[in-house]
C-alpha positions in Angstrom: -8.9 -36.2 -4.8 -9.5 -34.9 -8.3 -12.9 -33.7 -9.0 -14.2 -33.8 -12.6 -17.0 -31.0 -13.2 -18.9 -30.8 -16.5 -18.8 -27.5 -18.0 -22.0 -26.6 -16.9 -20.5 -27.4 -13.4 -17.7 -25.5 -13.7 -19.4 -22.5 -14.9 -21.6 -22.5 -12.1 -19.3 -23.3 -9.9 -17.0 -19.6 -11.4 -20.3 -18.2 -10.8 -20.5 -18.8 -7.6 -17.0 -17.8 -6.7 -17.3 -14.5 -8.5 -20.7 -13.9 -7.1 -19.5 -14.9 -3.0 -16.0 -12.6 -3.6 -17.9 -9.6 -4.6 -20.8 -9.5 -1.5 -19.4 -11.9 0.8 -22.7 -13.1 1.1 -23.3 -16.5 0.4 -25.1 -17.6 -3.2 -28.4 -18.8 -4.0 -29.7 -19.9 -7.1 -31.7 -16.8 -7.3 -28.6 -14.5 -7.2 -26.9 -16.2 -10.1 -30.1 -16.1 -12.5 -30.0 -12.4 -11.7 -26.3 -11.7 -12.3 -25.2 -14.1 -14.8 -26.0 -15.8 -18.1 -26.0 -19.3 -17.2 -28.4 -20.2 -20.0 -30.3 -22.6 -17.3 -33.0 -22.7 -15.1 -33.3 -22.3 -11.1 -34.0 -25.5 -10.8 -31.2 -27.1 -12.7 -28.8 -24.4 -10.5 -30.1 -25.3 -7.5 -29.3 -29.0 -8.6 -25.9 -28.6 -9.7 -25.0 -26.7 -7.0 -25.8 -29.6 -4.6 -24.1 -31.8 -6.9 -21.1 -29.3 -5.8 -21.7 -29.4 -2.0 -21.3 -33.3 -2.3 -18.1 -33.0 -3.9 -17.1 -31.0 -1.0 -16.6 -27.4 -3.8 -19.1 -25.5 -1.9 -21.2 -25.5 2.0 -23.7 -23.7 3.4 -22.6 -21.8 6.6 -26.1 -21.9 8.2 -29.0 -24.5 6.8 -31.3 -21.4 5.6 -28.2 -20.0 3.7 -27.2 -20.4 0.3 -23.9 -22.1 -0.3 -20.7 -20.4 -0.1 -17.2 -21.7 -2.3 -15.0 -24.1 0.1 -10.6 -24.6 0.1 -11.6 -26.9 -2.6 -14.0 -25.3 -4.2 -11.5 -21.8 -4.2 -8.7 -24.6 -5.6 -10.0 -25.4 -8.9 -11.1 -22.3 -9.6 -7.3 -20.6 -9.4 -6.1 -24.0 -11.4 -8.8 -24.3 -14.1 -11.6 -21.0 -14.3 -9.8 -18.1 -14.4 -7.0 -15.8 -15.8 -4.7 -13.2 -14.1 -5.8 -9.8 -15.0 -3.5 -8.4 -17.2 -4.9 -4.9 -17.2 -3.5 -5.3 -13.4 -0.7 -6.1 -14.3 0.0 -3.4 -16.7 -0.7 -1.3 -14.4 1.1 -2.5 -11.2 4.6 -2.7 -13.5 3.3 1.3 -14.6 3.0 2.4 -11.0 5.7 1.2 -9.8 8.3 2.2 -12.7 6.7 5.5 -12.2 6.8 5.7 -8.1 9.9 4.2 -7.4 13.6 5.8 -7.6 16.1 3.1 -7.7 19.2 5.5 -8.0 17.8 8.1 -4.9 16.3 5.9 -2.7 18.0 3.5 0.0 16.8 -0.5 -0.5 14.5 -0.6 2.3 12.9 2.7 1.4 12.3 1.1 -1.8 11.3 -2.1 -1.0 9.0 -0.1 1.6 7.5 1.9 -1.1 6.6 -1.1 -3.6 4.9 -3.1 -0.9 2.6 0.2 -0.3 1.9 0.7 -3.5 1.3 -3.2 -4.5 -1.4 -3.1 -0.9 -3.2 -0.5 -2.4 -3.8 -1.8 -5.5 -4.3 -5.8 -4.4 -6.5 -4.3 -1.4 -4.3 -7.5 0.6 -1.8 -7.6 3.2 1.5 -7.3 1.2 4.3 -9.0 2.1 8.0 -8.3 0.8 11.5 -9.8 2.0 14.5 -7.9 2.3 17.1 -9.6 -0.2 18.9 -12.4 1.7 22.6 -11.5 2.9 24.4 -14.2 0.5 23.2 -12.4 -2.2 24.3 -9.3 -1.4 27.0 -7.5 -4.0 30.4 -5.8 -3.2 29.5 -2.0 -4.2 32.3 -0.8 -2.7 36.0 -1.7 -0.9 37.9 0.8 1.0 41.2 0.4 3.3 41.8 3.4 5.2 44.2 4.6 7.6 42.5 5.9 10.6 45.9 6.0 12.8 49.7 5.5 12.4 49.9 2.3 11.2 46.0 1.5 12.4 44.2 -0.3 9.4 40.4 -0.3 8.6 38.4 -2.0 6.1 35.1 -0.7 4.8 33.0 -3.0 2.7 29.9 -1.6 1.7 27.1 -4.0 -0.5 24.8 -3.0 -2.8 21.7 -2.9 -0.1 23.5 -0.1 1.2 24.9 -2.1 4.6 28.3 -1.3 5.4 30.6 -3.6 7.6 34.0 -2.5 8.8 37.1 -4.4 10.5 40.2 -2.5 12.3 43.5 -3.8 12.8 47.0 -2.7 13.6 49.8 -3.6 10.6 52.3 -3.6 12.5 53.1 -5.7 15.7 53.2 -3.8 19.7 57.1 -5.5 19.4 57.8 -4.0 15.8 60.5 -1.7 15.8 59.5 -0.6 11.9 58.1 3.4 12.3 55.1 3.4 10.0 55.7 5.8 7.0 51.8 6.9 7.0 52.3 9.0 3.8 53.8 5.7 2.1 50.4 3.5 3.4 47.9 6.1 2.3 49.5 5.6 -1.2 49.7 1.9 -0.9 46.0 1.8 0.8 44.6 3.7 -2.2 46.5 1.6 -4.7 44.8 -1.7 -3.1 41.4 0.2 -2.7 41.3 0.4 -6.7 42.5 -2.4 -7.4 40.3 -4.6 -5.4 37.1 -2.3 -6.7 38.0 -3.2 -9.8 38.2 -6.9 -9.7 35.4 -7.4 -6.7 32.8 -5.3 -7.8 28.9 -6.8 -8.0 30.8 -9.7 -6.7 28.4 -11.5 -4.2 29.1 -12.1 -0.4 29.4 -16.1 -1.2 32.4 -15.7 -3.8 34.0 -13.1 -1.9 34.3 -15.9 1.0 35.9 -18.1 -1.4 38.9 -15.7 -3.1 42.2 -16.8 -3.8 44.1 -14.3 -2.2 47.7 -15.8 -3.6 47.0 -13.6 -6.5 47.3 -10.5 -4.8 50.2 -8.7 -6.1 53.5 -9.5 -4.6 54.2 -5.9 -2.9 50.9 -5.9 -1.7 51.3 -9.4 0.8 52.1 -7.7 3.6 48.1 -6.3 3.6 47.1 -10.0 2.0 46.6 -11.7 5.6 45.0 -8.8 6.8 42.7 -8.3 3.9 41.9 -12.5 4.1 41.3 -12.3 7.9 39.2 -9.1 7.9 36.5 -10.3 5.2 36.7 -13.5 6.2 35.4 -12.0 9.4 32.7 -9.9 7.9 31.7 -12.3 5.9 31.0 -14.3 8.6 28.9 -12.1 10.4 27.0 -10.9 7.2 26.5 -14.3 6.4 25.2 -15.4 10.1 21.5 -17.1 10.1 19.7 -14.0 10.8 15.7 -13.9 11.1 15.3 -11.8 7.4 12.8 -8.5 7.9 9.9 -8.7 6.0 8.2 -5.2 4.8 4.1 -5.6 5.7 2.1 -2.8 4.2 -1.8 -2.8 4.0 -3.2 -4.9 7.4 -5.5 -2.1 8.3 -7.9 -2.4 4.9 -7.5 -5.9 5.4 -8.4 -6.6 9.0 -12.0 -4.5 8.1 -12.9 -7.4 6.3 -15.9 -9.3 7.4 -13.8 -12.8 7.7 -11.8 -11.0 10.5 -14.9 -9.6 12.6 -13.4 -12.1 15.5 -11.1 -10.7 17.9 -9.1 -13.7 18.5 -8.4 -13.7 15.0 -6.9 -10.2 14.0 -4.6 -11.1 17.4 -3.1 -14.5 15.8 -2.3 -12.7 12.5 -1.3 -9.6 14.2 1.8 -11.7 16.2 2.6 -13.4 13.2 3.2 -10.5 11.5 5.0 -8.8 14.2 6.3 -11.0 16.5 6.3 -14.1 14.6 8.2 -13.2 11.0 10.6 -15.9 11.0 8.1 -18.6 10.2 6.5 -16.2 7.9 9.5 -15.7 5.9 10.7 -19.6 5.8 7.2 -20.2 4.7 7.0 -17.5 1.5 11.0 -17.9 1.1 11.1 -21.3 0.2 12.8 -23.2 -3.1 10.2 -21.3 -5.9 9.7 -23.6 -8.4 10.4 -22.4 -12.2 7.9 -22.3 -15.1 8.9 -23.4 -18.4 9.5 -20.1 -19.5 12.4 -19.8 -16.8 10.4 -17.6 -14.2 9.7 -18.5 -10.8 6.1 -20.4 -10.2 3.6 -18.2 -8.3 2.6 -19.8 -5.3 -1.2 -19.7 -4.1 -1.8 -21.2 -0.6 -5.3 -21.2 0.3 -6.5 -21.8 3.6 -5.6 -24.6 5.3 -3.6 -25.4 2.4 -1.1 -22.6 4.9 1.1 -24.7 7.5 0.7 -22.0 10.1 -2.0 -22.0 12.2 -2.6 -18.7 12.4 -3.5 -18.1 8.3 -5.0 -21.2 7.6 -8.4 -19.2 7.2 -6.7 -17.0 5.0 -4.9 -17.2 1.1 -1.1 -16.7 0.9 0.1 -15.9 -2.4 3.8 -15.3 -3.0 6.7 -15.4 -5.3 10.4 -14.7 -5.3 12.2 -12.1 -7.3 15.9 -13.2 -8.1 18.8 -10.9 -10.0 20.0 -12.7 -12.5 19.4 -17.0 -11.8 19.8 -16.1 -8.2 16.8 -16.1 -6.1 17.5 -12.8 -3.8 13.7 -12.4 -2.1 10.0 -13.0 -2.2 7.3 -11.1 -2.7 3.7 -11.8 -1.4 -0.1 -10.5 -0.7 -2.4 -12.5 2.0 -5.7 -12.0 2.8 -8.9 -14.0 3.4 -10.3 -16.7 1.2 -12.6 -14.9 -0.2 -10.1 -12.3 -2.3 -10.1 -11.8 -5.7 -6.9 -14.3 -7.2 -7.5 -12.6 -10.7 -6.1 -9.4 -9.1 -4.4 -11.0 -6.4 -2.1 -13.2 -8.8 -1.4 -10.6 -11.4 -0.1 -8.4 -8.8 2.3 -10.5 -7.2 3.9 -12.2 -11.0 3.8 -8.6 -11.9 5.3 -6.7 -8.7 8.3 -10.4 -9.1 8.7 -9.5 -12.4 9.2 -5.7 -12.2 11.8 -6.4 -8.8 13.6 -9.2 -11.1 14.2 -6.8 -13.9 15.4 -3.8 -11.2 17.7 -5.5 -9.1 19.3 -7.6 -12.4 19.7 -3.8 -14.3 20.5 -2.4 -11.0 23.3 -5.3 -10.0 
């Protein structure tokens, strides 16, 4: 149901929000006259704000308490009261330009290294995917003669997995003696040429090549060649449970929200035992702005399908090289976090991955 709050509502209700994030205590009238410029009495704050308790925005924990903000209440204020920090996310693309070393560092050391760096600045749990496997890129081809005659395929992608197939060219019946100085050439020819027309290709339009094109004294390695990545393609390509970086639970856990044993448990095997329905969760079909990057995606409480975060906010992105959506990127925490910082970090942290992989492709 769409709630329609007057201005003076709304403010109060920011107020509120802003006030219950910083002390996670929960908000009386008293404590807004005192912190903010309302330009209103007690009396009408105390009114308004039990205007917002009936509206199902805000609740008191305990009858003696003052009110704290609800799912609902935390809803409109990411749609309609506040702004992404900017001056966050300056400063996330800054660190992590600065910190990271695309050209020295493996892919999971990297992606390792930004989810560190975006948990200590968001304060949340940070979540990053490894890129999926059909997106993967050729880096590099090589055929190789490891015996007389014995044949092996190296494919190597640009996440720095490397994949190799053997066979024997020639038949246990063939009578032909394998002239190994005459393969090495021929091997070497192939190598390059193949580099040069499959590199940055991706896993997907490897799988669907014409091989008929392959130059007519090189057929007797076209099967093999077919059959081999066909093959490795296959297995790159097999439904695999995608590893998820996690960086920054033990900040998070000390958070009063998680006081409860029970709790930190739940959220603990979901993060470790449980990732698969983590990752279908912050890996599914982003949805595009108007200025062609993916939506940012703020789940907040039991807004989360999974049981185990339904007391907490997921908030999440993909990153993508080129139009391709690769992985996602996301921070969770409780309820009470702060979205300005939260949000910023995440579009920002997309962004800066978006722009590395795409330069990097």
């Amino acid at each position: 149901m769409q709630v329609q709050l007057t201005n003076r509502q709304q403010n109060i209700l920011w107020a509120t929000v802003r006030h219950y994030i910083a002390t996670a205590e929960p908000v009386g009238s008293k404590a807004l006259i005192e912190e903010f410029d309302l330009g209103v009495s007690s009396a009408t704050i105390r009114n308004v704000m039990g205007v917002l308790e009936k509206s199902g925005l805000l609740y008191q924990p305990h009858t003696s308490a003052g009110r704290i903000p609800s799912d609902s209440g935390y809803r409109i204020y990411v749609d309609k009261l506040m702004k992404p920090s900017e001056v966050l996310a300056k400063e996330v693309e800054s660190t992590l330009q600065q910190r990271l070393h695309w050209d020295d560092w493996s892919l999971e050391a990297l992606l390792q290294g930004a989810a560190q760096i975006l948990a200590t600045l968001s304060g949340c749990i940070t979540l990053i995917t490894m890129p999926q496997a059909h997106t993967a890129q050729l880096r590099h081809l090589q055929l190789l003669q490891v015996e007389a005659g014995i044949i092996m395929l190296i494919v190597v992608t640009d996440g720095y997995e490397t994949h190799s197939k053997v066979m024997d060219l020639f038949s246990a019946s063939s009578e032909i003696k394998p002239d190994r100085e005459a393969i090495d050439r021929e091997l070497q020819i192939i190598s390059n040429f193949l580099n040069s027309h499959l590199r940055d290709c991706t896993l997907l339009e490897l799988a669907q090549l014409d091989w008929s094109e392959l130059d007519q004294e090189f057929q007797r390695y076209g099967e093999f060649l077919k059959s081999s990545l066909t093959e490795l393609l296959h297995r790159a390509l097999a439904p695999t449970s995608t590893q998820i970086m996690v960086r920054g639970v033990g900040e998070v856990l000390r958070q009063p929200e998680f006081s409860q044993v029970q709790q930190v448990q739940t959220i603990m095997q979901l993060l470790e035992e449980e990732q698969e329905q983590l990752w279908r969760l912050i890996c599914e079909e982003p949805k595009i702005e108007d200025t062609g990057k993916p939506k940012v995606t703020v789940r907040i409480g039991a807004e989360n399908p999974l049981e185990p975060i339904r007391t907490c906010s997921l908030i999440s992105s993909s990153y993508r090289r080129g139009s391709v959506t690769v992985g996602s990127v996301g921070v969770l925490g409780p309820t009470r976090l702060d979205y300005e910082n939260a949000i910023a970090v995440v579009a920002a942290a997309a962004d800066y991955l978006s722009d590395a992989f795409s330069q990097t492709a």
